[in-house]
C-alpha positions as CSV (number, residue, x, y, z in Angstrom):
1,X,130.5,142.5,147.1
2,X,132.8,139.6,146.8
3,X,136.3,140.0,145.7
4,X,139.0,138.1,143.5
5,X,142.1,137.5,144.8
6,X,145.3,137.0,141.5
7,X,148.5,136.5,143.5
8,X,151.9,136.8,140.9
9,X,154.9,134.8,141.5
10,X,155.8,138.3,144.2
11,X,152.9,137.5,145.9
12,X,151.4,141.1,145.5
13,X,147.4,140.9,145.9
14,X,144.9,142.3,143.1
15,X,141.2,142.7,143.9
16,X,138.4,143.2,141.0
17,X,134.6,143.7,141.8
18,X,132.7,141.0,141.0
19,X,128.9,142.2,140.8
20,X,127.0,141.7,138.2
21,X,129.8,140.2,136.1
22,X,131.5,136.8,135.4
23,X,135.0,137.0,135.8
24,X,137.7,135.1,134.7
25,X,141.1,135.1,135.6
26,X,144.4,133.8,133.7
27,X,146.5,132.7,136.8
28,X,149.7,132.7,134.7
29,X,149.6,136.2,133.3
30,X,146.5,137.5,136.3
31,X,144.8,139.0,133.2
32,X,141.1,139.2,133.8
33,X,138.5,138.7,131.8
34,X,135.3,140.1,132.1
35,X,131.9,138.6,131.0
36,X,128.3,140.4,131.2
37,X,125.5,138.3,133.5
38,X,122.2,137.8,130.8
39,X,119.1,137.5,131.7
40,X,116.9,135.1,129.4
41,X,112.9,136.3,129.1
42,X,110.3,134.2,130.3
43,X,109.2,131.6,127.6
44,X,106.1,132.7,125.6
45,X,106.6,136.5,126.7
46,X,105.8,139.2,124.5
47,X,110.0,139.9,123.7
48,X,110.0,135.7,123.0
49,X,107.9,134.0,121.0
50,X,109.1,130.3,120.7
51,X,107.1,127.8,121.8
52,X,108.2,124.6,123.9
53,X,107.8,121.2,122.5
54,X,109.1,117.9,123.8
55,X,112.4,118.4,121.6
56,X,113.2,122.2,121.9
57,X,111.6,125.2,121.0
58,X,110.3,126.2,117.6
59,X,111.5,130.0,116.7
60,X,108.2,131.2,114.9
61,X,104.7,130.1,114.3
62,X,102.9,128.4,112.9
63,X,103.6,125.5,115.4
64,X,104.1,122.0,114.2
65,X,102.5,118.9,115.2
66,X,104.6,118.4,118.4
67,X,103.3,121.7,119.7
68,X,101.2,122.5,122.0
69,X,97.7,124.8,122.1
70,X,96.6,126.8,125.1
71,X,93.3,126.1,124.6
72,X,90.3,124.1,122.8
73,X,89.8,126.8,120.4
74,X,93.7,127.3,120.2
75,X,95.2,126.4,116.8
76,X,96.2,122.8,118.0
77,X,92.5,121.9,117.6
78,X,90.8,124.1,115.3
79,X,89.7,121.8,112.6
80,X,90.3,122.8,109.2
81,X,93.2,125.4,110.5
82,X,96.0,125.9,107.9
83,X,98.5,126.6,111.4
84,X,97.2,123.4,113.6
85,X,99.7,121.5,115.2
86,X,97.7,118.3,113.2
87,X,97.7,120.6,109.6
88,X,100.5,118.5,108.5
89,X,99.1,115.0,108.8
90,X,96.4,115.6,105.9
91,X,99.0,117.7,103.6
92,X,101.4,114.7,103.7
93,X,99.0,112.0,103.7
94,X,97.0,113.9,100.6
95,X,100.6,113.9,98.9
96,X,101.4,110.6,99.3
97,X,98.2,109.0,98.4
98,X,98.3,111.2,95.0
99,X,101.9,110.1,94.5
100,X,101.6,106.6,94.6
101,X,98.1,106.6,92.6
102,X,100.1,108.1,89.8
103,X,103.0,105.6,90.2
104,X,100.9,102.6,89.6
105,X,98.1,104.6,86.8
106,X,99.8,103.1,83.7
107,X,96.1,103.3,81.7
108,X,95.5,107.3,82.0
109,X,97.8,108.6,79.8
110,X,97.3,106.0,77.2
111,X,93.9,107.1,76.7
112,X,92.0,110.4,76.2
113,X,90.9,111.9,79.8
114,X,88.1,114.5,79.6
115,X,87.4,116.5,82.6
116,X,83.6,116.7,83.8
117,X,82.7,119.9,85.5
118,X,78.6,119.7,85.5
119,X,76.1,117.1,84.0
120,X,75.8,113.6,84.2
121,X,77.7,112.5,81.0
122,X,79.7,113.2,77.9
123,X,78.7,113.3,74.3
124,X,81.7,112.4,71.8
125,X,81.1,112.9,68.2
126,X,82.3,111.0,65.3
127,X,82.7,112.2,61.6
128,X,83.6,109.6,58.5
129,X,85.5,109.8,55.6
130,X,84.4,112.2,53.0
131,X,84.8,111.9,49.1
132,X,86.1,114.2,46.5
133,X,84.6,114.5,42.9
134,X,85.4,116.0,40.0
135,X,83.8,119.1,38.7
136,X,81.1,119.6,35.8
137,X,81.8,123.0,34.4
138,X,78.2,125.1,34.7
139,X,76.8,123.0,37.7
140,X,77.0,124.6,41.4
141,X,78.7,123.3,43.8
142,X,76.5,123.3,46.7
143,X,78.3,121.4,49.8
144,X,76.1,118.3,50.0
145,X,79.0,116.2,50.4
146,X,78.7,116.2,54.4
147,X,80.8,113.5,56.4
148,X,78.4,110.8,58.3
149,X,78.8,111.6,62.1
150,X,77.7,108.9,65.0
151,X,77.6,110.0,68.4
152,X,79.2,108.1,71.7
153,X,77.9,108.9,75.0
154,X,79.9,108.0,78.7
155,X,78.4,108.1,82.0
156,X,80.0,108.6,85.1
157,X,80.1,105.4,87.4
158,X,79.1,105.9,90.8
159,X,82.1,107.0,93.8
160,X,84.9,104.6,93.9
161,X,86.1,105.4,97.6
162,X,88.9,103.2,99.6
163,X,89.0,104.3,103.6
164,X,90.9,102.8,106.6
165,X,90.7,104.0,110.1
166,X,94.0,105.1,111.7
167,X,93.5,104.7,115.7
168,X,96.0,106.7,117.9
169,X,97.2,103.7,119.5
170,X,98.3,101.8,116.8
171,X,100.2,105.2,115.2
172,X,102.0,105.2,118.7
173,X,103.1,102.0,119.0
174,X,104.0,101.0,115.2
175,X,107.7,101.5,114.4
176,X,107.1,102.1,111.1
177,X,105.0,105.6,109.6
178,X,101.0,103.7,110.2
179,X,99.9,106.9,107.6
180,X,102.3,106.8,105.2
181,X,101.6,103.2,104.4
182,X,98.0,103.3,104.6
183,X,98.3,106.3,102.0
184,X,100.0,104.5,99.1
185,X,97.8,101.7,100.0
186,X,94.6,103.7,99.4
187,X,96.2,105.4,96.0
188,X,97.0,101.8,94.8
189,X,93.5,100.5,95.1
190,X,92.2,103.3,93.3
191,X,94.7,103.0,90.6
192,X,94.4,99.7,90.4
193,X,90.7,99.9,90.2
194,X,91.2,102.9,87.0
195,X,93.3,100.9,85.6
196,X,90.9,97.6,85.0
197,X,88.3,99.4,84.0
198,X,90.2,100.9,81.2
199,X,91.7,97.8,80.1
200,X,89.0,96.5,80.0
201,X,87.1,98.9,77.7
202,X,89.8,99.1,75.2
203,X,89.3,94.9,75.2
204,X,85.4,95.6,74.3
205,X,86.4,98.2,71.8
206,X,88.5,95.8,69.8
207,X,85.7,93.8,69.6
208,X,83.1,96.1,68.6
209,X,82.1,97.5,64.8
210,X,82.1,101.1,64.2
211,X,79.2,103.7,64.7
212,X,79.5,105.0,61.1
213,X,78.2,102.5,59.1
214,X,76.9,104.9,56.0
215,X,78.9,105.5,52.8
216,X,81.6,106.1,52.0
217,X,81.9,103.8,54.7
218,X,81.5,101.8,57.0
219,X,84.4,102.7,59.1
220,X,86.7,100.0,59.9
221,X,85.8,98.5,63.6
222,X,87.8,96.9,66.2
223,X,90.5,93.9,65.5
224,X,91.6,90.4,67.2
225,X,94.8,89.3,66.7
226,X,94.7,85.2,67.2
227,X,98.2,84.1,68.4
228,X,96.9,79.9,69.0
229,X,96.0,78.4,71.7
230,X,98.1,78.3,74.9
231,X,100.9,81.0,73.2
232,X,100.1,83.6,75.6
233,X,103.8,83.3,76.7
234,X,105.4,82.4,73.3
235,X,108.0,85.2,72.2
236,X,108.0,84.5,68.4
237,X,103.8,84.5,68.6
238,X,104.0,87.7,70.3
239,X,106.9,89.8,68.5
240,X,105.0,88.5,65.1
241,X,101.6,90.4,66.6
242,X,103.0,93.3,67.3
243,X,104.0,93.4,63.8
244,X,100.6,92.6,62.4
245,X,99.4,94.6,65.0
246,X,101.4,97.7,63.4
247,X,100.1,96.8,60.2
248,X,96.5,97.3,61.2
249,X,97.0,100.6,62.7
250,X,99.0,101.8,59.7
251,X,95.9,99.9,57.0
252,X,93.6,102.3,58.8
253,X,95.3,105.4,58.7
254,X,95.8,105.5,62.7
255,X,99.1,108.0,63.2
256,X,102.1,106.0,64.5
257,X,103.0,107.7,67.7
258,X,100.9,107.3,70.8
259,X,100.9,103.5,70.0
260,X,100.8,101.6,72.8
261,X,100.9,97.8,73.8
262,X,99.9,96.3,77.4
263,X,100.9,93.1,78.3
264,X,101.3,91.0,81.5
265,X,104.8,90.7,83.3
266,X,105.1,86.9,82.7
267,X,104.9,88.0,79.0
268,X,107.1,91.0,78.9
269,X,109.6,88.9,80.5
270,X,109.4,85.8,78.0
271,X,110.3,88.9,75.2
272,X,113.1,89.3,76.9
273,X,114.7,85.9,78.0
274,X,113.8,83.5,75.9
275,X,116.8,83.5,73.6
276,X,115.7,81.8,70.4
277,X,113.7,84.6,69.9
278,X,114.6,87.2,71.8
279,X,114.0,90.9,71.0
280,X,117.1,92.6,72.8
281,X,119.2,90.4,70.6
282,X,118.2,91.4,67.3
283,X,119.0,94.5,65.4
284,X,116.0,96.9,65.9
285,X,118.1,99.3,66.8
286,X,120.6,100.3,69.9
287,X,117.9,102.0,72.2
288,X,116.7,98.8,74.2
289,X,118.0,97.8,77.1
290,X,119.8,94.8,77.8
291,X,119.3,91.3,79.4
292,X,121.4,92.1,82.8
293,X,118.6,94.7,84.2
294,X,115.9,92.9,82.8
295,X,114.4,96.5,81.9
296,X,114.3,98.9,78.7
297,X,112.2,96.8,75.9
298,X,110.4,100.1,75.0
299,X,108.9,99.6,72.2
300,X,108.3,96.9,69.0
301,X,107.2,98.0,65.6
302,X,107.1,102.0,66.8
303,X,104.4,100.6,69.7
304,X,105.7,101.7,73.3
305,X,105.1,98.3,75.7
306,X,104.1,98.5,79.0
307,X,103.1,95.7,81.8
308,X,100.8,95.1,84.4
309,X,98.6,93.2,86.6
310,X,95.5,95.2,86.0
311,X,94.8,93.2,82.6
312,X,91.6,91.0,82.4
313,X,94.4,88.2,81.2
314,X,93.1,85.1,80.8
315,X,90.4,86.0,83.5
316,X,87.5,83.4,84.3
317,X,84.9,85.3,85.7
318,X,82.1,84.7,88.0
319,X,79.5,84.8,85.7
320,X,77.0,81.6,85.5
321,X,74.6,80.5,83.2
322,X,74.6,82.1,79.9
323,X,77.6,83.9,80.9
324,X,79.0,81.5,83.0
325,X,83.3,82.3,82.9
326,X,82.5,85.8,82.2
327,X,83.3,89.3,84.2
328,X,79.6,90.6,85.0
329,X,78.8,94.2,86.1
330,X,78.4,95.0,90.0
331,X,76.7,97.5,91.3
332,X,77.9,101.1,91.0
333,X,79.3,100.7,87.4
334,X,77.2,103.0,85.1
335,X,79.5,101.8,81.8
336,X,79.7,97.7,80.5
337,X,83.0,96.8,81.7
338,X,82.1,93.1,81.7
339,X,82.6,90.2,79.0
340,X,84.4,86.8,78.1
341,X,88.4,87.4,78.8
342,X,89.4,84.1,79.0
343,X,91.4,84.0,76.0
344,X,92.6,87.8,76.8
345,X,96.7,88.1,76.2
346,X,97.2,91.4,75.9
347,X,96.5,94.7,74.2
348,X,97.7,97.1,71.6
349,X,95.8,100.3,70.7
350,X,96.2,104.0,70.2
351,X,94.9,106.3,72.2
352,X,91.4,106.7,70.8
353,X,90.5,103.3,71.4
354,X,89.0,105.0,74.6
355,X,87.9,107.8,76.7
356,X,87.9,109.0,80.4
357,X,85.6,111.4,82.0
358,X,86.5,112.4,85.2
359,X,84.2,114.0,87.8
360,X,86.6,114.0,90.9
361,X,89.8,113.6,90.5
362,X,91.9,111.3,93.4
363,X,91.2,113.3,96.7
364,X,91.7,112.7,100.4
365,X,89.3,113.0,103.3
366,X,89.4,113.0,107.1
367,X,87.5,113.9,109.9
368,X,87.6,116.4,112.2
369,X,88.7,116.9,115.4
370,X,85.1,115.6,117.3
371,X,85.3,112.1,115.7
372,X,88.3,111.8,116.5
373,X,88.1,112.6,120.1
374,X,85.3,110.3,120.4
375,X,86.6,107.3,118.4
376,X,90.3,108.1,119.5
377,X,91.7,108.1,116.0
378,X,91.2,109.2,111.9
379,X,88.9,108.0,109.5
380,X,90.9,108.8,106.4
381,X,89.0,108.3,102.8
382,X,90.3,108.3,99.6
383,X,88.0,108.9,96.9
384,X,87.2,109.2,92.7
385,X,84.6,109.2,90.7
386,X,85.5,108.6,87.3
387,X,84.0,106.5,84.4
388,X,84.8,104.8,81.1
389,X,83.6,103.6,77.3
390,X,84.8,102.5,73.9
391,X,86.1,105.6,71.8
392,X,86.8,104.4,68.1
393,X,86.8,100.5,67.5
394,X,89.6,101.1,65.2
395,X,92.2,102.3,67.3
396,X,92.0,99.3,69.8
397,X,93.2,95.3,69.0
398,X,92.9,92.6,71.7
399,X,95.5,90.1,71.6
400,X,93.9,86.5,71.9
401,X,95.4,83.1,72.9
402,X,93.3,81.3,70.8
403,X,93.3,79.6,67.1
């Protein structure tokens, strides 16, 4: 037993035991204070269950991705295992992929989306326009005044799938998150790749006549809206369509919200800057936005306006011969998205102008734990399987830069 000696200004000794204690002693006033030795428990016994990892020790399970597995069957490597110390990777990369897919999807609430659980297709009806007559006292009325009804059928397209291989080496040395960017990469091709087909069927449907051709019809079909050659970017030509554009819509009895214009950002800009002409300027009303930001032209005429790149505007495609300058089919597409754009500037339609069947929705897939132990890294796939077609003519106008 050792001993501790406090000596006060007389010099008179004091000895404490010492065993198994911590003591400490105030010199000035040789007041002693005792502390209790503790023993810690062996890590990963059964009174502690944290687990070690390179920066500490995680208090409960399940483990994270820095920790570690006791064995091959342990839940570090279990594929598919909600606990794995690689469960978070697909979670966050699943997230992020869906998040930026529906930052950059502009076309797929402009349209209506249909959900296919079984089959191969979709049937959408259509009914016309029905008459009212007046009534011969003593004659029955017997219901023969039936609406005409036409019938529109969509396919699906074959998978749309973007993939990119994430090898372990590459993740380790990148200072930058390798998945994360990879993730919005994949859920902008295939939102990039929804969007063109849409736009692109609403572009057909403005040119097409309507199914119901019998009386009291026909129905009125699609409409082109000529602004002149080479005024794709003129302000005037444009703000004067939208206008005409709102007159068609209202002529055949479309309702007036879920109007919506599409044009391309050289053109949305032009609304805005060129001053002679320039929308924020005149008095439509105090809920546009203003010149500084560049941002907040909502709408024109009651019709919302958004932008992108995904338009077929003024497209030349690779078509030859007969179709030479056209967009041709490729292989996988079920529906016509194809045609002559080159004189496409834009689009206004409601939402009917087209429909969306959807088979899978976005999704992410990766493989398992063999492949990646054999090719040292992740084959991660994003995938959809979607396809579109031409709803009612009416709804839809293509904006032309032609005379």
């Amino acid at each position: 037993m050792a001993d501790t000696l406090c000596r006060t200004g007389s010099e008179r000794p004091y000895n404490f035991p010492t065993k198994n204690l911590i003591t400490s002693v105030d010199r000035g006033t040789c007041k002693q204070y005792l502390f209790k030795k503790m023993t810690a428990p062996a890590v990963g016994s059964a009174t502690n269950n944290t687990r070690p990892t390179p920066i500490g020790s995680i208090n409960s399970d399940p483990q994270l991705a820095l920790s570690t597995a006791t064995s091959q069957s342990g839940k570090g490597y279990e594929p598919g295992n909600a606990e794995g110390k690689y469960a978070l990777y697909l979670k966050l990369f699943s997230g992020e992929m869906f998040k930026a897919y529906e930052s950059a999807c502009i076309a797929k609430d402009t349209v209506q989306n249909r959900t296919l659980t079984s089959g191969k297709s979709m049937q959408f009806i259509f009914t016309g326009r029905m008459t009212a007559d007046y009534h011969t006292p003593g004659t029955p009325i017997l219901g023969d005044g039936n609406p005409p009804v036409a019938e529109k059928t969509i396919v699906m397209d074959d998978l749309l799938v973007s993939s990119a291989f994430v090898y372990d080496l590459d993740e380790t040395l990148a200072h930058y998150s390798l998945r994360s960017e990879i993730s919005k990469k994949i859920g902008y091709a295939l939102a990039e790749a929804y969007d063109k087909k849409i736009f692109r069927t609403i572009a057909l449907a403005a040119r097409e006549a309507h199914p119901i051709t019998a009386a009291p019809g026909p129905e009125p079909g699609g409409s082109i809206i000529k602004m002149g050659a080479g005024k794709q970017y003129d302000a005037q030509a444009l703000v004067d369509s939208f206008f005409e554009a709102a007159s068609i819509l209202d002529e055949k009895n479309l309702p007036k919200s879920g109007r919506t214009a599409v044009l391309s950002p050289r053109q949305y800009y032009a609304l805005i800057s060129q001053v002679d002409s320039n929308i924020l300027n005149r008095d439509y009303g105090n809920s546009q936005g203003n010149l500084n930001s560049g941002e907040g032209l909502y709408e024109i005429a009651g019709i919302s306006i958004r932008r992108s790149n995904n338009l077929p505007f003024m497209v030349t495609g690779t078509g030859t011969g007969d179709n030479a300058g056209e967009v041709v089919a490729v292989a996988g597409e079920n529906n016509f998205y194809g045609g002559d754009f080159r004189d496409h500037a834009g689009l206004i339609y409601y939402r009917d102008a087209a429909a969306v069947l959807t088979a899978i929705g976005p999704q992410v897939q990766t493989t398992g734990s063999d492949v990646r132990a054999m090719y040292q890294g992740d084959l991660v796939i994003g995938r959809l399987a979607m396809g579109a077609g031409t709803l009612n003519p009416a709804a839809a106008i293509e904006l032309q830069a032609a005379d």
